[in-house]
Kinemage of the C-alpha trace (Angstrom):
@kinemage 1
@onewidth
@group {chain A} dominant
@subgroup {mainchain}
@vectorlist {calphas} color= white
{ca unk a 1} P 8.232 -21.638 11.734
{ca unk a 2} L 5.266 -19.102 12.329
{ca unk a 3} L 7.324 -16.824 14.229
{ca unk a 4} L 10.507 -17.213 12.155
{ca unk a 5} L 8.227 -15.749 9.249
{ca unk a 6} L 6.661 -12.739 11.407
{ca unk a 7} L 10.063 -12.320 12.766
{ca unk a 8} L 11.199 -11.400 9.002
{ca unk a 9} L 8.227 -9.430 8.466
{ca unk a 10} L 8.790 -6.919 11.531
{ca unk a 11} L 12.703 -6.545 10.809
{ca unk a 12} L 11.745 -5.888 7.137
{ca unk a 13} L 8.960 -2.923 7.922
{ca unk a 14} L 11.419 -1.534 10.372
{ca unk a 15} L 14.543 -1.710 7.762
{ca unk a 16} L 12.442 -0.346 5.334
{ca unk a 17} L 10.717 2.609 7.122
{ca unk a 18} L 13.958 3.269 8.936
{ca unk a 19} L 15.344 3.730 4.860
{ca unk a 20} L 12.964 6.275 3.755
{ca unk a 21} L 13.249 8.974 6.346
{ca unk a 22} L 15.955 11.823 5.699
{ca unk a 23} L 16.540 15.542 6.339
{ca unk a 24} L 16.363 18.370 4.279
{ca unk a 25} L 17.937 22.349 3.831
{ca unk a 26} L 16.200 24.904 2.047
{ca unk a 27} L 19.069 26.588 -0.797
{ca unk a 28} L 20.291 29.208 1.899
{ca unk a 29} L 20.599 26.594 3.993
{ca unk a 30} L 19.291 28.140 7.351
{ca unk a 31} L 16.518 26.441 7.875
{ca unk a 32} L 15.638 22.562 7.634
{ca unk a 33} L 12.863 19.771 7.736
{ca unk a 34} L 12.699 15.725 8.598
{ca unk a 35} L 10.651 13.958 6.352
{ca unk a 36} L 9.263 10.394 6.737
{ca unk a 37} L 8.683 8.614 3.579
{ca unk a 38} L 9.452 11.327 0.850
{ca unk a 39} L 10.157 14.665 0.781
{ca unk a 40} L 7.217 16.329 -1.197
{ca unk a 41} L 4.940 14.294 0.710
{ca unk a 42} L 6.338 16.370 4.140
{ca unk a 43} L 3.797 18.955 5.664
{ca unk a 44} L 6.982 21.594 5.637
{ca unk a 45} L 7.494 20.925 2.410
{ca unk a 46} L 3.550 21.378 1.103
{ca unk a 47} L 3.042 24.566 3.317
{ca unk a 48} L 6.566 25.553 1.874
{ca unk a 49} L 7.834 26.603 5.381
{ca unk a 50} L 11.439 26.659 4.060
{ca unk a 51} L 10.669 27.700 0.807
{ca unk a 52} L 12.889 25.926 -2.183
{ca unk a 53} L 15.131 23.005 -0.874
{ca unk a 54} L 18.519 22.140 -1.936
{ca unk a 55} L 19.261 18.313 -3.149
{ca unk a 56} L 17.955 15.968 -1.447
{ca unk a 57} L 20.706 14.882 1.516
């Protein structure tokens, strides 16, 4: 039973940090970022490397 429980608790950190990572385009859409758990919270994004990003997808 012990490892029946931490087998659900590794496939649930994986599903849920494999959920929360994305990519991003700035409006004129030549030039991008990957984020891992939000956008904003991206170092691309708080240096503003791409400057103003388009929605979110």
């Amino acid at each position: 039973m012990k490892h029946f429980i931490k087998l659900i608790a590794v496939t649930s950190i994986v599903a849920f940090l494999s959920g929360c990572t994305g990519h991003v385009y700035n409006n004129e859409r030549n030039c991008s970022y990957d984020y891992f758990l939000h956008p904003d919270v991206s170092i691309s994004k708080v240096i503003g490397g791409c400057g103003p990003v388009a929605n979110h997808k």
